[in-house]
C-alpha positions in Angstrom: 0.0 0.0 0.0 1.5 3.2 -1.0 2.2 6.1 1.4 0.5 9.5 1.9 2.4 12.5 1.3 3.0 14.0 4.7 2.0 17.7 4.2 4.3 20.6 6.5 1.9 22.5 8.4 2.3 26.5 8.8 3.7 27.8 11.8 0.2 29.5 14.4 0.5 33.0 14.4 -2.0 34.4 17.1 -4.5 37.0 14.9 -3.8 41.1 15.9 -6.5 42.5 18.2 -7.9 45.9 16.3 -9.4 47.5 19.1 -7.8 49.3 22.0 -7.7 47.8 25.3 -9.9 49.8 27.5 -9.2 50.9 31.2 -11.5 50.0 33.8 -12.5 52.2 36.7 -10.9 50.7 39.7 -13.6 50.0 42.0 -12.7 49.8 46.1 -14.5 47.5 48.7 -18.1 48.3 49.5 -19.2 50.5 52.0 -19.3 48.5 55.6 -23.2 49.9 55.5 -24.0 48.3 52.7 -22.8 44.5 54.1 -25.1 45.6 57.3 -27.5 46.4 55.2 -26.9 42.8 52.9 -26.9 40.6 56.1 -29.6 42.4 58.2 -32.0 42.1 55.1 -31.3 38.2 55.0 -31.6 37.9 58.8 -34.7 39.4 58.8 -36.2 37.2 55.8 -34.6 34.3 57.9 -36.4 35.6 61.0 -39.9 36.4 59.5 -40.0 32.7 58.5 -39.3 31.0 61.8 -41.5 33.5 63.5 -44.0 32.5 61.0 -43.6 28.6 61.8 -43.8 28.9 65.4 -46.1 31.6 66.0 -47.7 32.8 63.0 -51.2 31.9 63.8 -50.8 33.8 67.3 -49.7 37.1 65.5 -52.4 38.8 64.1 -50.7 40.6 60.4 -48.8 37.1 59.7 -52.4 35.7 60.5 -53.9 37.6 57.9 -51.0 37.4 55.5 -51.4 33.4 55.2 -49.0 32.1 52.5 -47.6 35.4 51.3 -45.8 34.9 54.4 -43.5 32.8 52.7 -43.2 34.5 49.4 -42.1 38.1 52.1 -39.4 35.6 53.8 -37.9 34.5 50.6 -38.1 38.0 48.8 -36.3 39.2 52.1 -33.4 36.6 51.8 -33.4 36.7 47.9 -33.1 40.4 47.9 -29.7 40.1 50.3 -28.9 37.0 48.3 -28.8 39.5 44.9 -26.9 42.4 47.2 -24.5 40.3 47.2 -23.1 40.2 43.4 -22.5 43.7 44.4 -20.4 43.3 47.3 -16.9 44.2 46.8 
């Protein structure tokens, strides 16, 4: 059986960016207010649900509130859940 030709491959040359590099603001850390503000909000969704488990039915708002008890606990804790893509 008769050989293939081996072919030379070219040498890789990396491809020239054509756009300018930009500079990027230099952010700092986050204020210490705001990661008060991040972990009191997600304490306090954390605390309106236990309150709500053990004694929800003897408090008359949560009575009222029902189910959207939950849905005010988790929109507590998701909202310092999100804070914290901005924490620095």
């Amino acid at each position: 059986m008769p050989k293939s030709k081996v072919r030379k491959k070219d040498v890789y040359t990396v491809p020239q960016d054509k756009r300018t590099p930009v500079k990027v603001k230099a952010v700092g850390p986050s204020h210490p207010v705001y990661v008060s503000v991040m972990l009191g909000i997600m304490l306090i969704g954390l605390l309106w649900l236990i309150v709500n488990y053990i004694a929800g039915d003897r408090i008359p708002l949560m009575a009222e509130l029902g189910a959207w008890n939950f849905a005010i606990g988790f929109a507590l804790m998701i909202t310092g859940l999100l804070m914290t893509m901005r924490w620095r």
